[in-house]
Residue, then its C-alpha position, 0 to 999 in steps of 0.5 A: x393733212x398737208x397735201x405735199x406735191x411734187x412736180x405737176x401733181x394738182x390738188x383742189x383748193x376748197x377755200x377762196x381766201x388763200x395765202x401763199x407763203x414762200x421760204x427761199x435761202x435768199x432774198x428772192x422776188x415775188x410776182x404773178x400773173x393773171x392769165x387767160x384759158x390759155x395762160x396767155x398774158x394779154x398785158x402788164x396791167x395783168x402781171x402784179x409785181x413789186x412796182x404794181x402790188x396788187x390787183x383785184x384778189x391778188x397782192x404781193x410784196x413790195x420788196x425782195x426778201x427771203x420770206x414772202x406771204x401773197x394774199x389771194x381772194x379767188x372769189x374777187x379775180x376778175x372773171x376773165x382770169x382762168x390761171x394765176x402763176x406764181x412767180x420767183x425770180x432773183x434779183x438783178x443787182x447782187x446776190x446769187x444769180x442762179x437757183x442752183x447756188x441756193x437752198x430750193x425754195x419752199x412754197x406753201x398755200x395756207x389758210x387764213x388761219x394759217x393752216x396748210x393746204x398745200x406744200x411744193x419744194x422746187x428741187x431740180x433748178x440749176x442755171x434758172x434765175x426766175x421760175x414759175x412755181x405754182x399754178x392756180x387755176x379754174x376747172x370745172x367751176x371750181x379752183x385747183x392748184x398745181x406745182x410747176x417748177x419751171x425755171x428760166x436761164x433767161x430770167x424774168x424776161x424768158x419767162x414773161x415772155x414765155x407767157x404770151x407777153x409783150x414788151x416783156x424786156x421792159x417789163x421785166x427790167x421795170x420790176x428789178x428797178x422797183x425792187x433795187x428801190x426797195x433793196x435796203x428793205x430786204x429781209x435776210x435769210x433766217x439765221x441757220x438753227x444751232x445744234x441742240x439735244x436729240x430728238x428733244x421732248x417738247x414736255x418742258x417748252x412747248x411750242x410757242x403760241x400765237x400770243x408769244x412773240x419774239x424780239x429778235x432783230x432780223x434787220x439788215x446791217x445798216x438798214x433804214x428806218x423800218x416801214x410798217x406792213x402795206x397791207x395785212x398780206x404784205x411782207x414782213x418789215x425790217x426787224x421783224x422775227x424771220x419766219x420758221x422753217x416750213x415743215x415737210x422738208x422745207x429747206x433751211x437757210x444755209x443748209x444744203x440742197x433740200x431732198x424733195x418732200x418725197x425723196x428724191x435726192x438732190x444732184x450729188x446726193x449719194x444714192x442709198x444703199x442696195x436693199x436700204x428702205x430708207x435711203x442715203x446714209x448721212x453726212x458726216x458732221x453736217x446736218x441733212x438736206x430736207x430736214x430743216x435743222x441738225x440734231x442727232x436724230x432727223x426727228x430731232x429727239x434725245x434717243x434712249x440711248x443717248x449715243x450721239x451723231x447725225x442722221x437722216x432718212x429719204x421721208x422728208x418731213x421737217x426735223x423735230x429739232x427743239x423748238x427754241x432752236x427755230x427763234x432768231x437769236x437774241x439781239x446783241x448789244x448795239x444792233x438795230x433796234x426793233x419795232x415789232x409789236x412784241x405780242x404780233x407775228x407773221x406766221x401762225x405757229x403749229x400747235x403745241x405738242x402733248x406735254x407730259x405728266x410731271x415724273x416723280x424725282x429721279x424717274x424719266x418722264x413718261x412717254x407721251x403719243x406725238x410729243x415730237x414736232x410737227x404741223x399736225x398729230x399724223x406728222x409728229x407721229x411719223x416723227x415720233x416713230x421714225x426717231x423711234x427707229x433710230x434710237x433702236x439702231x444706235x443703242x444696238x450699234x452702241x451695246x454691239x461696239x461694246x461688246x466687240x470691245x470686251x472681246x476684242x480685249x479679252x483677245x489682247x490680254x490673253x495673249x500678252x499673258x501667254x506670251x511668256x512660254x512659261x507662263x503658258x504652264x504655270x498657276x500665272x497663265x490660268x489666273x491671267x485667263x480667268x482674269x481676262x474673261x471675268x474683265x469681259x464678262x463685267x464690261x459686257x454686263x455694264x453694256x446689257x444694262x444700258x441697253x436695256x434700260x434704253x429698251x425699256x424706254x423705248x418699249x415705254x414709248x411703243x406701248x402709248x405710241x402704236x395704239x394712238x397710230x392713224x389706220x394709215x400707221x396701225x396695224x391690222x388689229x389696231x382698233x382705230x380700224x373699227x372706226x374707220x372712214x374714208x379720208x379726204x386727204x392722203x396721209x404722209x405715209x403708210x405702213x409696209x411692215x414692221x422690224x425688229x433687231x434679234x437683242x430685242x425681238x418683242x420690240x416692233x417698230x413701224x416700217x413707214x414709206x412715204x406717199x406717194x410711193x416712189x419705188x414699186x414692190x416686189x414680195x418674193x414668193x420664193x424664199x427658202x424658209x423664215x428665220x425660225x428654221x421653218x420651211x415652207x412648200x412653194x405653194x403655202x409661200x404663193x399664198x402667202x405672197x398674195x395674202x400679203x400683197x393684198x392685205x398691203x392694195x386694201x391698205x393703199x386703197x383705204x388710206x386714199x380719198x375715194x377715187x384717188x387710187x385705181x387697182x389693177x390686177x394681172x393674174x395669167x393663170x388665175x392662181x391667185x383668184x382665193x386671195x384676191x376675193x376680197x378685192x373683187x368681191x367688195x369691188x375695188x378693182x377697175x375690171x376684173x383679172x387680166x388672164x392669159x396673154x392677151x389679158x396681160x397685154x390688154x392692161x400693160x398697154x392702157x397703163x402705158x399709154x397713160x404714163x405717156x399721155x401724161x407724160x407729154x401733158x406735163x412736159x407740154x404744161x397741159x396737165x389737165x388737158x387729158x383726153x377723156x376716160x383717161x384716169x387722173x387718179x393714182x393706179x395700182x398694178x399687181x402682176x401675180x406669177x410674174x413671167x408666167x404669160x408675158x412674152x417680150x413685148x411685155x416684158x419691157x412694158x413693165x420695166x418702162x412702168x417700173x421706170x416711168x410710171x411712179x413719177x405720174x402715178x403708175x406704181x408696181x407691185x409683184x409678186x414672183x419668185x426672182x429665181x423663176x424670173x431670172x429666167x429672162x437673163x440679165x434683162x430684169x436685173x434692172x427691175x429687180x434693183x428698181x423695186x423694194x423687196x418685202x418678204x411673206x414670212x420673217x426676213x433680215x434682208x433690210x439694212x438702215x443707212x445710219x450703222x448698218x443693221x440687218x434689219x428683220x422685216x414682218x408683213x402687215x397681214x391680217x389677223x386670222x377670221x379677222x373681218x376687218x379687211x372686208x368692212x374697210x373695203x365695203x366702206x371704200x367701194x360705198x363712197x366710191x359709188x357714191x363719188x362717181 
């Protein structure tokens, strides 16, 4: 799995021989420097840019260009180098002159192999001409890399001499010569991906592989004769295809501005819509920033449905558009010629998808588990899942907009029948009405037979696609939970829950988020009764709540490496003790309980006094330079029988966490009943709309942005005298232990 970072998140890097690739809507310049302890820059013959390529274990490109791959071996950096930083910079003579009027760069750290380790969208630039996009560095014997995203109004010359280096002016204007040298070389942005079918199968044309080249010419208009590649590393020539889209929401040529790989819109985006787990509705007649392409669905497949039009949802991840979608065009007649091996690329491909067995004449094809695009089976599952979600939501919207149609027209001929006095008691006026309701009747008829032969297919992909889900996807009673190991990598997502529509109650969909969680939860322990019409006393709706929050921590905490996330628990009166024994007595909690005033003011200032520190260390550039026993992993909060034990001071403790703390890894879970809350008055409003409110029964409180639904939300609880939950946890505490 890819670990997608977002601004000062580090990650460890457990390979030596590295390449880092990097995708920008426009030709940009690629340099570097090698630092000391300190990040200072003692000379030029310290910095390899486009004049002065390569330096022991490093190697960039000689050129601007939209695409760059940079060679690393951190086993031949001279041992005098503690940080290596990644720079772009645009270049001086033509093109854009700030980051803010391009798609945001895309940088990956892959494999020689061309796996991806790492993956950073530097979203946020403004007026910044050159940025220091990534940081490797050495921590504790061993190399880690961190996304920066430091942008320089200034340009090359602020930010070289930022760094502690002299003579940066001189420097930084010999790097734009060398690089206004090379500029007939420079590499084009990609073509824009053309609009194809919906969330296309990949059964009849699977991805290319790596023997597969193309010949597509990506020559600049009056460009010189091509050179051949200066080293293996180096960048691509003149001619050769461009590189694909970078997946996990790296951004697409003359796409909009990119959503972060977790969410977060850019500036303009509309924000989405109150009670929306999905995020913002999409753009009429374009396609949608982080995902790489267009198409009807963001996951780029022909839903069952069939209904046109565009969407996108806030998880980021790369569209699954058809994948000839992402070849360069065919050269036209009288263009430049090229000289590419045809059988040689520059960029390793993902691995085809599963294709699907043939079908018989007329009869659709089978579904296929992971037959959506993506760079590893965890991500096209979350693909295949989420177009699953939107298929859903556009054949309902198409047989309600149908049978509102029938009615709606019924209505009219009934009264253009009846307007005629006479004919209101006449043998006329009854046969105009049977007519009139029989019409309605037959269009609503043909409605239910599209919708459920779209159901059908979607019920067809639901039964191959819930059982072949990740523990990070599946529910509780899957059986890949029987088999569960902790992971050394955090997925793409988790499961909350599941939803349905009420036209097709026994057809569950997975509700997935995004990780790392950019919003807390709130699990309403107050609702007046489930949809059923059933009502419940307060307290089985307590116990219910905890059952559902602590069923949701053993999932966050099971789907991360071992010590990668911390649970707490503020729990005043202890009311929640029974469900939290699994947690406490598998040992997963930092401490125990916080009880009592003094208990919930204990915790709420260490976890705020870590959202600050970190906070200054990333402001400061020092991400690593915490003091000690400060934890670095992510932390998990849980308040049960929220007010109960918080004075004022506590209060606006948690609302600041509420706030402040997802962006360093401090995240929010309550379980509370709003109206009891609402007695603080109109202070808690703002954490009340901050968090994402899940029920403990049944709940059509959600809305997806796309048409609007009234989505019916179902808790991931555990299946009753189910042991499960405690083997996971007893296998999390184990590697625990054994990681400390």
């Amino acid at each position: 799995m890819t670990a997608e970072l977002v601004r000062g998140q580090n990650h460890p890097l457990s390979q030596a021989r590295l390449e880092i690739r990097i995708a920008a809507g426009t030709p940009v310049v690629a340099a570097a420097t090698l630092g000391d302890e300190q990040g200072r820059v003692p000379g030029a013959e310290w910095v390899v840019h486009p004049g002065a390529p390569t330096l022991p274990g490093l190697e960039v490109s000689r050129q601007a260009a939209a695409d760059h791959r940079l060679a690393v071996d951190l086993g031949a950096v001279p041992e005098a180098v503690h940080r290596v930083h990644v720079l772009l910079a645009l270049p001086a003579a033509g093109g854009p002159v700030s980051f803010g009027a391009v798609a945001a760069p895309f940088v990956a750290v892959t494999g020689l192999d061309g796996s991806e380790l790492v993956s950073y969208t530097l979203v946020g630039l403004d007026a910044e001409s050159a940025v220091v996009a990534l940081e490797l560095y050495r921590r504790q014997g061993a190399w880690k890399v961190r996304a920066v995203g430091q942008g320089y109004a200034g340009g090359l010359a602020e930010l070289l001499g930022d760094q502690g280096l002299p003579q940066s002016h001189q420097l930084a204007s010999g790097i734009h010569e060398a690089v206004a040298r090379g500029l007939a070389r420079a590499v084009p942005m990609p073509p824009p991906l053309t609009a194809d079918a919906d969330r296309a199968r990949q059964a009849a044309t699977p991805a290319p592989g790596p023997e597969q080249g193309s010949t597509a010419s990506q020559g600049a208009p009056g460009a010189v004769s091509p050179q051949p590649p200066l080293s293996p590393y180096g960048t691509q020539p003149p001619g050769t295809p461009a590189q694909p889209v970078p997946p996990h929401g790296g951004p697409a040529s003359g796409s909009p501005q990119p959503m972060s790989p977790h969410g977060n819109p850019a500036p303009g985006t509309p924000m989405p819509q109150p009670g929306s787990p999905y995020g913002p509705p999409p753009a009429a007649g374009g396609p949608q920033p982080g995902h790489g392409g267009q198409g009807t669905s963001q996951y780029g497949g022909q839903g069952a449905s069939g209904h046109g039009g565009q969407g996108t949802s806030e998880y980021g991840g790369q569209g699954a558009s058809d994948a000839s979608a992402a070849q360069p065009p065919a050269p036209t007649v009288g263009g430049p010629i090229d000289y590419s091996h045809p059988r040689r690329q520059n960029a390793a491909p993902p691995p085809p998808p599963p294709t699907a067995p043939p079908a018989p004449p007329g009869q659709p094809a089978p579904p296929v588990a992971g037959d959506a695009t993506g760079w590893s089976m965890d991500e096209r599952l979350y693909n295949q899942v989420w177009g699953m979600f939107e298929d859903l939501a556009r054949s309902t919207a198409a047989y309600r907009s149908a049978v509102d149609f029938a009615d709606s027209r019924m209505e009219k001929e009934l009264d253009a029948a009846l307007a005629d006095p006479r004919s209101r008691i006449s043998g006329q006026g009854d046969a105009a009405r049977e007519a009139a309701r029989a019409k309605q009747a037959q269009l609503v008829e043909q409605a239910r037979a599209v919708y459920d032969r779209d159901l059908g297919q979607l019920m067809a992909e639901s039964e191959v696609v819930e059982p072949a889900l990740p523990p990070a996807y599946a529910r509780w009673d899957n059986p890949v939970w029987h088999g569960y190991r902790v992971p050394f990598e955090v997925p793409m997502a988790v499961r909350l829950g599941d939803l349905h529509l009420p036209e097709c109650p026994e057809l569950l969909i997975p509700m997935l988020v995004r990780l790392p969680l950019e919003r807390g939860l709130w699990i309403d322990s107050g609702a007046a009764g489930s949809l059923d019409g059933s009502f419940l006393d307060a307290h089985e709706l307590h116990r219910l709540a905890m059952d559902t929050a602590v069923a949701l921590a053993a999932r966050l905490i099971a789907v991360h490496p071992a010590g990668d996330f911390t649970l707490h628990v503020i729990d005043p009166a202890g009311s929640g003790a029974q469900a939290l024994a699994p947690l406490s007595r598998a040992g997963v909690l930092a401490a125990p309980p916080a009880v009592g005033a003094a208990g919930v003011a204990e915790i709420l200032a260490r976890l705020t006094q870590r959202v600050d520190l970190v906070q200054m260390a990333i402001r400061g550039g020092a991400a690593d330079s915490l003091p000690p026993g400060v934890d670095a992993s992510e932390q998990l909060l849980i308040v049960n029988d929220f007010p109960h034990g918080f004075d004022d001071r506590a209060v606006t403790q948690l609302r600041y966490l509420a706030d402040e703390g997802p962006s360093v890894g401090v995240h929010l879970m309550m379980v509370a009943d709003r109206e009891e809350a609402s007695a603080y008055g109109p202070l808690l409003d703002p954490l009340w709309r901050s968090l994402m409110r899940l029920t403990p029964v049944p709940d059509d409180h959600l809305a997806d942005p796309w048409v609007g639904h009234a989505w019916t939300f179902e808790p991931a609880l555990v299946p009753p005298g189910s042991q499960v939950l405690q083997q996971v946890l007893t296998q999390v505490a184990a590697a625990r232990t054994k990681y400390s």
